[in-house]
C-alpha positions as CSV (number, residue, x, y, z in Angstrom):
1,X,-22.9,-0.9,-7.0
2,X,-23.5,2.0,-9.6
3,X,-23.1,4.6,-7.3
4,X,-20.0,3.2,-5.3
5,X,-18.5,2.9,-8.9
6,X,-19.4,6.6,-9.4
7,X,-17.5,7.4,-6.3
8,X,-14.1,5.7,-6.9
9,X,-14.5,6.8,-10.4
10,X,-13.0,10.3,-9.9
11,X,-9.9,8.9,-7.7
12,X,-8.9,6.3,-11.2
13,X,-9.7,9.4,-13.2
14,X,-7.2,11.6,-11.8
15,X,-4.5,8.2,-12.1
16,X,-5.8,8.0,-15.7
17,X,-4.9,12.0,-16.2
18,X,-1.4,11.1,-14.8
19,X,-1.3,7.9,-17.1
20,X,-1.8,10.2,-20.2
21,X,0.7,12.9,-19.4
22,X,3.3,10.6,-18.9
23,X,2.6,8.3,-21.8
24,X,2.1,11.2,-24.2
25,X,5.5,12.4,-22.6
26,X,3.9,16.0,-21.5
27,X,5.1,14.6,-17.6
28,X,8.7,13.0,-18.3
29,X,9.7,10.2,-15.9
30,X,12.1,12.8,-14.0
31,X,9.0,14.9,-13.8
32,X,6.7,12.0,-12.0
33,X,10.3,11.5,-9.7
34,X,10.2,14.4,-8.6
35,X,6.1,14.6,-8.2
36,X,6.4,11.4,-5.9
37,X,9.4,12.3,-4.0
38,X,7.1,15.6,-3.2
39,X,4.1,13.6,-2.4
40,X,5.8,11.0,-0.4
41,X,8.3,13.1,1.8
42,X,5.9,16.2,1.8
43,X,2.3,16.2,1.1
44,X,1.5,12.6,2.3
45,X,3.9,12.7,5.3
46,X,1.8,15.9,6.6
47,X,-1.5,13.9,5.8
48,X,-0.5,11.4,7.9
49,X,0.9,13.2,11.1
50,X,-2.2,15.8,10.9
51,X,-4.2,12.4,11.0
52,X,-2.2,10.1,13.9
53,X,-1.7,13.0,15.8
54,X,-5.6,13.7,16.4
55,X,-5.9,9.5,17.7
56,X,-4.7,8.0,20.1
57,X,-2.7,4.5,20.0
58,X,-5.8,2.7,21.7
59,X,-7.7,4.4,18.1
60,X,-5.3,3.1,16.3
61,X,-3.7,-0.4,17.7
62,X,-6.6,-3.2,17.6
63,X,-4.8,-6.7,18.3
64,X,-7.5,-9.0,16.7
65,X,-7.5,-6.3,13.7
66,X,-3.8,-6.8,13.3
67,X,-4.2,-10.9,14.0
68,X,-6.5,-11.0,11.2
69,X,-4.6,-9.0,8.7
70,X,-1.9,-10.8,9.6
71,X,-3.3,-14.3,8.9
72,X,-5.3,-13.5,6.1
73,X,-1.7,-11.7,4.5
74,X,0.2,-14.9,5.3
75,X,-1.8,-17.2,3.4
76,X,-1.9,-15.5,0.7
77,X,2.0,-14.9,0.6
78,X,2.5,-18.1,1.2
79,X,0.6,-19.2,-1.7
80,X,2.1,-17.0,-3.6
81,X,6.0,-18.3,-2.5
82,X,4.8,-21.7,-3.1
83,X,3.4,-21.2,-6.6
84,X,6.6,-19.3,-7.5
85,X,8.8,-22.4,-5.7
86,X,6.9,-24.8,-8.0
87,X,7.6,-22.9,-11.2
88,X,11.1,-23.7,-10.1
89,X,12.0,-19.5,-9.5
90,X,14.4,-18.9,-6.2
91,X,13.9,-17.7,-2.8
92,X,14.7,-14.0,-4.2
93,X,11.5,-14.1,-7.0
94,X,9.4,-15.8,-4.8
95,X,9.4,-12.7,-2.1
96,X,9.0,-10.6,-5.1
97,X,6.4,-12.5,-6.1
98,X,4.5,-13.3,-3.3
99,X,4.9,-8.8,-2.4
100,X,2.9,-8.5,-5.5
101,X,0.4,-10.6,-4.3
102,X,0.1,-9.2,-0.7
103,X,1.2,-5.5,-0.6
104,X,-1.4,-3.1,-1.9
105,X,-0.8,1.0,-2.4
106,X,-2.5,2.0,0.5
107,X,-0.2,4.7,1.3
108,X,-0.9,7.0,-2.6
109,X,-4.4,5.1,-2.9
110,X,-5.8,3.8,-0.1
111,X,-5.8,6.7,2.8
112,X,-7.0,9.4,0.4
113,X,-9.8,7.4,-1.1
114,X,-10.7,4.9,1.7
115,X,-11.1,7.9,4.0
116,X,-13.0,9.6,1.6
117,X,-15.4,6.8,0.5
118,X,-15.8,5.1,4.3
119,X,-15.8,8.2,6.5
120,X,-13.0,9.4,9.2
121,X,-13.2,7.0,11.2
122,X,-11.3,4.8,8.4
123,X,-8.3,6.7,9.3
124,X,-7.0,4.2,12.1
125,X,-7.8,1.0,10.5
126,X,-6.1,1.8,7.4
127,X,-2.8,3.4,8.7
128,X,-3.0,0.0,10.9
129,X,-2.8,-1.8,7.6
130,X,0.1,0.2,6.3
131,X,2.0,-0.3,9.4
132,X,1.9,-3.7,9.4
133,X,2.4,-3.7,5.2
134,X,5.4,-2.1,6.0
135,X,7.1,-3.3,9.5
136,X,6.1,-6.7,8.9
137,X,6.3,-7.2,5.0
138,X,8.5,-4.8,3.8
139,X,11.0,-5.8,6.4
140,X,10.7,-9.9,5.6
141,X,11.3,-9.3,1.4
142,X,14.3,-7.8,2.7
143,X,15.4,-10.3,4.8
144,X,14.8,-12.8,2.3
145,X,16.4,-11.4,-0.3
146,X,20.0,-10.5,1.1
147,X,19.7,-13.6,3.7
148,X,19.3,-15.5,0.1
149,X,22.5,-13.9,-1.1
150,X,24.7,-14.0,1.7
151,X,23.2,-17.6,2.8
152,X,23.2,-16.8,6.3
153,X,21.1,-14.3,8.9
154,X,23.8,-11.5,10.1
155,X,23.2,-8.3,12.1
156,X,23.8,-6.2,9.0
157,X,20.4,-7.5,7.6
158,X,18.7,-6.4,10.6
159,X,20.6,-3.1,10.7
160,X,19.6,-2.1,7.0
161,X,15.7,-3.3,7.5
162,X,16.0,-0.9,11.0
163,X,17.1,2.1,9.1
164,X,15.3,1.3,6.2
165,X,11.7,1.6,8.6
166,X,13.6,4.9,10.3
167,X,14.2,6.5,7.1
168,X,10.4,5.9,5.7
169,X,8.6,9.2,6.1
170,X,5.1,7.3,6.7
171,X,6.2,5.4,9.6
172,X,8.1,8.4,10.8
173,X,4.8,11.1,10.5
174,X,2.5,8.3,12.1
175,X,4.9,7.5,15.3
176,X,5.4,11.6,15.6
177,X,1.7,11.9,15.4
178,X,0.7,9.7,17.6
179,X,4.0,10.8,19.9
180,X,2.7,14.5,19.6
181,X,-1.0,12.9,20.5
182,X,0.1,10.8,23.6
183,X,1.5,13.7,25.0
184,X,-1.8,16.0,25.1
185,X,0.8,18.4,22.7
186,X,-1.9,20.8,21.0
187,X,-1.0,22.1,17.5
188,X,-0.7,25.4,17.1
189,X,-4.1,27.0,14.7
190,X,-1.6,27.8,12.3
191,X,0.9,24.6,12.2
192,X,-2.8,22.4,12.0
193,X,-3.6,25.2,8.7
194,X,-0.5,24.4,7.6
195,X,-0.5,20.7,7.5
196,X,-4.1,20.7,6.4
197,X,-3.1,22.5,3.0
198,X,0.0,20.7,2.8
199,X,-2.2,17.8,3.6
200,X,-4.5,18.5,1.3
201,X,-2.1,18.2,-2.3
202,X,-1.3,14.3,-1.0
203,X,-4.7,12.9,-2.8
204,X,-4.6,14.5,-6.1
205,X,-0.6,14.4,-6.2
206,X,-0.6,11.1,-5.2
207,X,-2.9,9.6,-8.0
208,X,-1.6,11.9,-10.7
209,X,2.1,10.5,-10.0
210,X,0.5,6.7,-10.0
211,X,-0.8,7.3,-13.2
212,X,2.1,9.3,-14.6
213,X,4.5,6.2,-13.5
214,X,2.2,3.8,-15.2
215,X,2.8,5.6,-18.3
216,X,6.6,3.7,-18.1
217,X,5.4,0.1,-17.0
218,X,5.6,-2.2,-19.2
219,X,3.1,-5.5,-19.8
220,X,5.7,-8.3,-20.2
221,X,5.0,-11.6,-18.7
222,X,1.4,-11.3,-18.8
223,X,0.8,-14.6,-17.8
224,X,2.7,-14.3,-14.8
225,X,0.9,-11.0,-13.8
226,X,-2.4,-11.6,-14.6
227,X,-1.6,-14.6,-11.4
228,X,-0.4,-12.1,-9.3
229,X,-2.8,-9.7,-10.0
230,X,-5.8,-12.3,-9.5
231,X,-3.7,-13.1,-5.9
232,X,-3.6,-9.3,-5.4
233,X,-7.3,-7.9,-5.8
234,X,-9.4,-11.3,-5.3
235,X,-7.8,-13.7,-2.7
236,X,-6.1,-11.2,-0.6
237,X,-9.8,-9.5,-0.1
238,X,-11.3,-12.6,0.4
239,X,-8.8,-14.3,2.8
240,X,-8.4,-11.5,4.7
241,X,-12.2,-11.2,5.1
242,X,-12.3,-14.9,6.6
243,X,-10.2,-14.0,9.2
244,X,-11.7,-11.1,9.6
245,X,-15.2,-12.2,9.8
246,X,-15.3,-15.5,10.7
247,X,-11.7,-16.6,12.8
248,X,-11.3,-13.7,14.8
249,X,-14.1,-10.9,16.8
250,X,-12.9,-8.1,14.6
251,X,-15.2,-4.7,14.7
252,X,-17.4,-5.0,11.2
253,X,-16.3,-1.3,10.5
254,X,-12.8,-2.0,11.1
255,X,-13.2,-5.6,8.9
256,X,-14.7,-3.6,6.2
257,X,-12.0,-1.3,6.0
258,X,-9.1,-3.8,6.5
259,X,-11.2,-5.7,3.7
260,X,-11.3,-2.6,1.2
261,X,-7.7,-1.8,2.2
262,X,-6.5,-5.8,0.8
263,X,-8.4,-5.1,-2.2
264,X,-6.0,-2.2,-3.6
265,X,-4.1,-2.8,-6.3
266,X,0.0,-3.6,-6.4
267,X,1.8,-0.8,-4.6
268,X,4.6,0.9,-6.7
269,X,7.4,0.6,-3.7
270,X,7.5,-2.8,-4.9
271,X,9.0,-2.0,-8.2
272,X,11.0,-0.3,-6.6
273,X,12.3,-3.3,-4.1
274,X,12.5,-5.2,-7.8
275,X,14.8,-2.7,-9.3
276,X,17.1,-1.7,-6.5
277,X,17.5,-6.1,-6.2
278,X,17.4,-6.9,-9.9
279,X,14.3,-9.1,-9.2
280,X,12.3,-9.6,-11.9
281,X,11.3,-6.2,-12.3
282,X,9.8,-6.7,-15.7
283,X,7.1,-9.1,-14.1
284,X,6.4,-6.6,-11.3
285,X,6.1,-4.1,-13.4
286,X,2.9,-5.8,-15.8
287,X,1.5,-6.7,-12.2
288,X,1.2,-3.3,-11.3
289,X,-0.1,-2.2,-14.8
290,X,-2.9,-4.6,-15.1
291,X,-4.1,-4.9,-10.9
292,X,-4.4,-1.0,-11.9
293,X,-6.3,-1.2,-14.6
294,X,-8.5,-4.4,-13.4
295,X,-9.3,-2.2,-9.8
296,X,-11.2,0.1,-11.6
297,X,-13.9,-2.7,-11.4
298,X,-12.8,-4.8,-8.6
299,X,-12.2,-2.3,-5.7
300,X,-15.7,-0.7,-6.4
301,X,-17.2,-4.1,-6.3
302,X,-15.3,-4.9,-2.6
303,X,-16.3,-1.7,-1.3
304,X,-19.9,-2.2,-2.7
305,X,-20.1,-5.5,-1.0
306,X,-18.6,-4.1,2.4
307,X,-20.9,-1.4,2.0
């Protein structure tokens, strides 16, 4: 347990750097825009591509793995809706609410320090997880959300989750990859140098500009949180790992990573979907701030265990 928290202390260190240039206002909120909008288009989209573009779809595409994400993600979501629905909060909070307790930040966190900590082979389980996190889950708080506003389904909800998933650079750089793979395409030695050392600025850029956009969240409706966060790093894990382990014959690699992967803390797009809805943003916002701060402890425990 020592020695796994020794490990995943460098990747919280590197957040906690960011977390002090930002509150002590060296790295202004513009400053950590700009650092994520580089990370996110840039440094993590090359990641990605360098990665799905070495794998093949059969590396990558596991149907029980996805099955027992999938279940283990519902119930928890679930849960979360239907403790939000019985504190009386709407449809719209209760998607909010119940993305708090399901999506993690695999795509700043998770791949640089998963990969790291559990070997290559990591890779395809955890972009797996962020597919789904993102096709399946980022697509339904959408749907929620306007279909709540406009009280009915309508083809203009479908078009704006369809070009939302077109326009996210991580779903883009993963289907090229694996388009570029499933072609027997070779990258050129200087293109793969290229995208290696672009590549390579994704981990520490990525935790700096978590920690540097920390620095700006606030700890409001800690009650609230401290749920979601509890949701987030403890029953997420642990429902996930039932499916995996006992329901359905998932590869005990592959469940360990899927297991470390529903372990992460809140992921920031979520504040994001908070903000750009006018969803309770304040409550997100202390979710992410304290699952943070509480995975310090929690995700080296989880990986210890699956270890």
């Amino acid at each position: 347990m020592w020695d796994i928290f020794l490990q995943t202390l460098p990747f919280f260190a590197l957040i906690g750097l960011g977390y002090g240039a930002g509150r002590t206002g060296f790295f202004t909120p513009e400053a950590t825009a700009y650092l994520t909008k580089f990370v996110f288009y840039f440094a993590l989209s090359a990641m990605l591509f360098r990665f799905s573009a070495n794998l093949s779809l059969s590396d990558i595409f596991d149907l029980p793995f996805v099955l027992a994400y999938l279940w283990g993600t519902l119930f928890v979501y679930l849960l979360a809706t239907a403790v939000a629905l019985v504190r009386r909060r709407g449809v719209e909070e209760a998607a909010i609410e119940a993305q708090c307790a399901v999506i993690g930040n695999v795509g700043f966190l998770g791949i640089p320090m998963l990969v790291l900590l559990l070997g290559e082979r990591a890779i395809g389980p955890v972009m797996l997880v962020l597919s789904v996190d993102l096709i399946v889950f980022g697509s339904l708080v959408v749907i929620l959300i306007t279909g709540s506003r406009d009280g009915r389904m309508s083809l203009g909800i479908l078009r704006t989750v369809g070009l939302g998933l077109l326009k996210n650079p991580m779903i883009v750089s993963i289907s090229l990859g694996l388009m570029v793979s499933g072609a027997g395409l070779p990258i050129p030695k200087p293109a793969n140098e290229f995208l290696s050392i672009l590549g390579a600025a994704a981990t520490p850029g990525a935790l700096f500009a978590i920690g540097a956009s920390l620095a700006t969240k606030s700890a409001e409706k800690v009650a609230v949180a401290g749920w979601l966060s509890f949701a987030k790093l403890v029953l997420h894990p642990a429902a996930v790992a039932f499916a995996a382990l006992v329901m359905l014959p998932v590869d005990p690699y592959a469940a360990g990573v899927m297991i470390a992967a529903a372990a992460l803390p809140v992921a920031g797009n979520v504040y994001i979907l908070a903000q750009h809805y006018g969803v309770a943003p304040a409550r997100v916002s202390a979710s992410i701030l304290i699952s943070t701060a509480a995975s310090v402890v929690t995700v080296s425990v989880v990986i210890a265990a699956i270890s």
